[in-house]
C-alpha positions as CSV (number, residue, x, y, z in Angstrom):
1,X,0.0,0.0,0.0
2,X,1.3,3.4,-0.8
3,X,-0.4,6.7,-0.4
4,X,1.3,10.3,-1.3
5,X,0.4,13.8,-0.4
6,X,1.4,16.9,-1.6
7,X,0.7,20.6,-1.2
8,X,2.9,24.1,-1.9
9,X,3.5,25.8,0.9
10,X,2.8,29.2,2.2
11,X,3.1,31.7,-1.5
12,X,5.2,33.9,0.9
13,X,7.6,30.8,1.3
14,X,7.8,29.9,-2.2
15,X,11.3,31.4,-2.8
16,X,12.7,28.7,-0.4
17,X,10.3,26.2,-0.3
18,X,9.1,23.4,-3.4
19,X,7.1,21.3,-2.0
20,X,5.7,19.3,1.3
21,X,5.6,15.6,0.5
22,X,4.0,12.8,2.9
23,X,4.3,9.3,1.8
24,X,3.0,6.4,3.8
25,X,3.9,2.8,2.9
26,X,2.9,-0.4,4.2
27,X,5.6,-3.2,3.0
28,X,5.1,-6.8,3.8
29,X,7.3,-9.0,2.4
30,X,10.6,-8.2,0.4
31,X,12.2,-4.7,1.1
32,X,11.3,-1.5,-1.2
33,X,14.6,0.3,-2.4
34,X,14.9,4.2,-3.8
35,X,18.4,5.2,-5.2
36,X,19.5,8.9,-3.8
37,X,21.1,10.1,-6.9
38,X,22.1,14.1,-7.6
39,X,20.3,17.1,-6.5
40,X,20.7,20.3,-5.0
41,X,19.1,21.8,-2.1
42,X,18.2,20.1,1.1
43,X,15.6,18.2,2.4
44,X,14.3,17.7,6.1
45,X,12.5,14.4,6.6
46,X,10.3,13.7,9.7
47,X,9.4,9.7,10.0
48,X,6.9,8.7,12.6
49,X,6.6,5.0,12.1
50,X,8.8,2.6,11.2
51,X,12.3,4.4,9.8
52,X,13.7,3.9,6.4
53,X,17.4,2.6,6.5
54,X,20.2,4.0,4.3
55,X,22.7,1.5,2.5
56,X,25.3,2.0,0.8
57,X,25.2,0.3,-2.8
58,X,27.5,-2.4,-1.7
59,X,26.8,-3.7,1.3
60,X,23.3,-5.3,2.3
61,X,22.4,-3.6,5.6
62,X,22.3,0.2,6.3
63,X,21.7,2.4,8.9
64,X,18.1,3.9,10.5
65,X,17.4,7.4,10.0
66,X,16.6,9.7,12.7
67,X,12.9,10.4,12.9
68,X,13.6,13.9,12.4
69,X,16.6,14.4,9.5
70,X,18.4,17.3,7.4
71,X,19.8,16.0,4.0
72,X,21.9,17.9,1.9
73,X,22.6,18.1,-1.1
74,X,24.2,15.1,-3.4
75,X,26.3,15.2,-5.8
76,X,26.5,11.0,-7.0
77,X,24.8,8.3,-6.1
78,X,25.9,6.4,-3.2
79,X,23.2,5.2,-1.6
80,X,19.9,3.9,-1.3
81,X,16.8,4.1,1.0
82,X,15.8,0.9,2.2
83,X,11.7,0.9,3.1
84,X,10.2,-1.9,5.1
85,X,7.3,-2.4,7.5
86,X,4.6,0.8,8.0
87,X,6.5,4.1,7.2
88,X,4.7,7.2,7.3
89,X,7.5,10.3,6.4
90,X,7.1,13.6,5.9
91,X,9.0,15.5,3.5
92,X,10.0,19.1,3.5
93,X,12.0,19.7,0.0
94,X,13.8,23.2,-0.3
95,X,14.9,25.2,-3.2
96,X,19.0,25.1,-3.8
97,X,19.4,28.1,-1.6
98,X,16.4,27.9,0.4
99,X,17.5,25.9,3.7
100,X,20.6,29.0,4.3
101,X,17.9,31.7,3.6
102,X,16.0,30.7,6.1
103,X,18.2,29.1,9.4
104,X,21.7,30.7,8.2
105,X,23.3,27.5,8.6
106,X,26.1,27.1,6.3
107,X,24.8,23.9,4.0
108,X,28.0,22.6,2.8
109,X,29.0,20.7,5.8
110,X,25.7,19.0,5.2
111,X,26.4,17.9,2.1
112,X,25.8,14.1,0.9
113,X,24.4,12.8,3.7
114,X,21.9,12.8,6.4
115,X,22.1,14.5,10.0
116,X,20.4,14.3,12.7
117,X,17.7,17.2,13.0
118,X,18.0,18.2,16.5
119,X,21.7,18.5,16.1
120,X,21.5,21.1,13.2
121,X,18.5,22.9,13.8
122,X,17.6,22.8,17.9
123,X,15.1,22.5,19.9
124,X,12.8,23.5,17.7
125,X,12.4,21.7,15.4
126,X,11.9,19.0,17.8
127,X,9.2,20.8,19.4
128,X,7.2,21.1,15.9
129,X,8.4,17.2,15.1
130,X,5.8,16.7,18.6
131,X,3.4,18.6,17.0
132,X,2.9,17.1,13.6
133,X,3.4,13.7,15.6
134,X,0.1,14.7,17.2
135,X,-2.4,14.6,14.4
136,X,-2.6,12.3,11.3
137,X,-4.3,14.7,9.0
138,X,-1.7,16.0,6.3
139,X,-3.9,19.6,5.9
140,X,-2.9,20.5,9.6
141,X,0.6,19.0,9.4
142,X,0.9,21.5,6.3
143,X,-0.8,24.2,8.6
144,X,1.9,24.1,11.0
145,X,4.6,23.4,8.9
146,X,3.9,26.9,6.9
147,X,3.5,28.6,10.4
148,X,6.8,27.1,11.4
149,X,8.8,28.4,8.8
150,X,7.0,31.6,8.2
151,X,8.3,32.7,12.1
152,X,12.1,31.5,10.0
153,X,11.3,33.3,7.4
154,X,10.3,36.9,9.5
155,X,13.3,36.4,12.1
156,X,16.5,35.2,9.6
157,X,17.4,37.4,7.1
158,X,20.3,36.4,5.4
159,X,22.9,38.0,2.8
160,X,21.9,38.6,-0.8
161,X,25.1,39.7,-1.8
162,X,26.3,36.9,-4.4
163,X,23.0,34.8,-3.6
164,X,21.5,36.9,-7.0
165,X,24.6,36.3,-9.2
166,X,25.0,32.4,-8.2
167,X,21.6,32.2,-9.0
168,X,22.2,32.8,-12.3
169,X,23.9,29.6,-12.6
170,X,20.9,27.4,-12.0
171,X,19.1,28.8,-15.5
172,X,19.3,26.3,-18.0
173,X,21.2,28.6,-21.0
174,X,23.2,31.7,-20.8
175,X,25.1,30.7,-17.8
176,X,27.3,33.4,-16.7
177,X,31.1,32.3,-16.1
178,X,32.4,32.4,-12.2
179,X,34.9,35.2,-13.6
180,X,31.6,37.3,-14.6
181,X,29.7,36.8,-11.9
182,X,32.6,37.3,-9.4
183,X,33.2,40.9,-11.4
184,X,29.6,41.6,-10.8
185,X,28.7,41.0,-7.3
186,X,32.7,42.5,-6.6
187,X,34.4,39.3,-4.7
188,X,36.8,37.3,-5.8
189,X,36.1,34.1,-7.3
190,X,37.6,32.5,-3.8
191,X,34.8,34.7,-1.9
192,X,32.5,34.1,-4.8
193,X,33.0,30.0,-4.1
194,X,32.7,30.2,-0.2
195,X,29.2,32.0,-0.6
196,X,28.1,29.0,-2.8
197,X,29.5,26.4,-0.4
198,X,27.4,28.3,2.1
199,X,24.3,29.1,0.6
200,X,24.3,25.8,-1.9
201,X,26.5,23.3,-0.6
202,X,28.5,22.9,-3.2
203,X,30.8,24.9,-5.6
204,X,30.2,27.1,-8.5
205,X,31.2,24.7,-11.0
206,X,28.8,21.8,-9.3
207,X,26.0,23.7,-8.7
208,X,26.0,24.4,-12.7
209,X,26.3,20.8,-13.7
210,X,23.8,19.3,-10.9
211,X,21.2,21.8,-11.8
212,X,21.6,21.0,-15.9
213,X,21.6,17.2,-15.1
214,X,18.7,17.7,-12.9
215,X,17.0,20.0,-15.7
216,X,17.6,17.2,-17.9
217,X,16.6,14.1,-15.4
218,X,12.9,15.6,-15.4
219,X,12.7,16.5,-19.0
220,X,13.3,13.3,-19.2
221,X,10.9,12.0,-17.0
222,X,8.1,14.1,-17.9
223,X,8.3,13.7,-21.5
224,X,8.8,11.3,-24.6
225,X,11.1,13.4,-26.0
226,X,14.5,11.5,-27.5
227,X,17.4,11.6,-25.8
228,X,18.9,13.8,-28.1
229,X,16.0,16.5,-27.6
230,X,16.6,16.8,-24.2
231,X,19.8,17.2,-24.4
232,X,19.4,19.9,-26.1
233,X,16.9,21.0,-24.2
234,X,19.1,21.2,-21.1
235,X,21.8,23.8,-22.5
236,X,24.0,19.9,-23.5
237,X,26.9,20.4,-25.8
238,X,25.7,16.8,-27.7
239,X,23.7,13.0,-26.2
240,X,26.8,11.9,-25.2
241,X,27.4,15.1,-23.0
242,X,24.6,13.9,-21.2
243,X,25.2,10.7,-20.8
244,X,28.3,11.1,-19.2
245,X,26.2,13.2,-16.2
246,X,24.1,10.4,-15.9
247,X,26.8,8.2,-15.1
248,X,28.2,10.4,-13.1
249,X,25.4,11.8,-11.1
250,X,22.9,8.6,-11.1
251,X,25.2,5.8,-11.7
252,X,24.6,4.5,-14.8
253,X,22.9,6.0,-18.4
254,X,19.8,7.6,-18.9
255,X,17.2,4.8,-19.3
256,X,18.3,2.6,-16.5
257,X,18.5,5.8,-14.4
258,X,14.8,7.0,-15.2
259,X,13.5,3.2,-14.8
260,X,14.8,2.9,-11.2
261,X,13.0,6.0,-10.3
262,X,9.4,5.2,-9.3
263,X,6.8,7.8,-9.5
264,X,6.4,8.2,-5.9
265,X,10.0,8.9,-5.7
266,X,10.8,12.5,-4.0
267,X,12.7,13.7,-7.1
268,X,9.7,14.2,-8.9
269,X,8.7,16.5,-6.3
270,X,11.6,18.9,-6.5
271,X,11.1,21.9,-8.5
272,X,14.2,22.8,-10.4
């Protein structure tokens, strides 16, 4: 049995936030399995039943999540989620820079894998993990998620400085060099990279490449379109371009990739 809910949040929290996911799986039998391949921005998970298990690709047991976990961003696939018994998790998905704008935390150190919520964000967010614990109903979890961060949003205001300029590197054609957008915002492209690594958790060049492969990945999944098209499509010199992202960023080519990603999986959820 699988059942998924999704709403926007709060319009005043679009600019940081895509999407709140719930997915609630009952698994008897064999284990399900979802592999984490590339994406920016974060994600912060609360589970309040039985907890998914991350393993690594080559080894047959993995870890339990926390019930309440950040997840950065990833830049290769790694691992996998491993889903057994009754799992009912909540899913907050941020845009790339959305998680700094609103806490401040820097997100590189957060990068490919998963932490523990309390440790990053407080007490807090354990306080509102009690409250959505409280009620089943996805409308009033959604209700208190968009209060939550809405307080964020009105107390944290963080630097736009080069936030506007890196930005510019997540559009899918006329991507600016580092060199440019260093000149423009008036750092140096070593300032220029520590902003990224702070607001995106990951440098310049990566957060260019993740964002066109992940351009591509839902092109890809949301269309018929040939290869070569969306390729094209997502600012690719050629097919082969492409496919060598895949590999890179999904572990294996394009077709395999896509057929290993169900359509309850939380990449479809992310908004570029």
């Amino acid at each position: 049995m699988l059942k998924i809910e999704q709403a926007p949040p709060h319009p005043q929290l679009a600019p940081y936030i895509s999407a709140f996911v719930q997915r609630d799986f009952r698994i008897s039998g064999s284990a399900s399995e979802e592999p984490v391949v590339a994406r920016l921005g974060l994600m912060l998970e609360f589970q309040f039943r039985d907890l998914y298990q991350v393993a690594a690709f080559d080894v047959d047991l993995g870890d339990r999540c926390s019930p309440v976990t950040v997840i950065g961003p990833i830049s290769r696939r790694r691992v996998r989620l491993v889903i057994r018994g009754t799992v009912s998790a909540l899913a907050v998905i941020f845009t790339p820079s959305g998680f700094h704008r609103l806490f401040g935390v820097p997100a590189s150190p957060l990068a490919e894998m998963g932490t523990e919520g309390h440790a990053v964000l407080g007490a807090g967010i354990s306080n509102i993990y009690q409250q959505l614990g409280n009620t089943d109903a996805f409308a009033r979890r959604v209700m208190l998620l968009n209060r939550f961060f809405l307080n964020r949003r009105q107390r944290h205001n963080s630097r736009q400085d080069a936030l506007i300029g890196l930005s510019a590197l997540l559009t899918p054609s006329a991507r600016p060099s580092v060199a440019q957008i260093a000149k423009n915002t008036g750092l140096s492209s070593r300032q220029l990279e520590r902003r990224c690594l702070e607001y995106f958790g990951v440098s310049p060049v990566m957060l260019a490449r993740i964002s066109r492969f992940q351009r591509a990945l839902k092109l890809s999944l949301a269309s018929t379109d040939s290869l070569l098209r969306v390729a094209h499509a997502s600012d690719y010199y050629d097919q082969m371009h492409m496919v060598r992202d895949f590999h890179a960023f999904a572990g294996g080519p394009p077709m395999r990739t896509l057929a290993s990603l169900a359509p309850h999986h939380l990449i479809h959820f992310q908004r570029s």
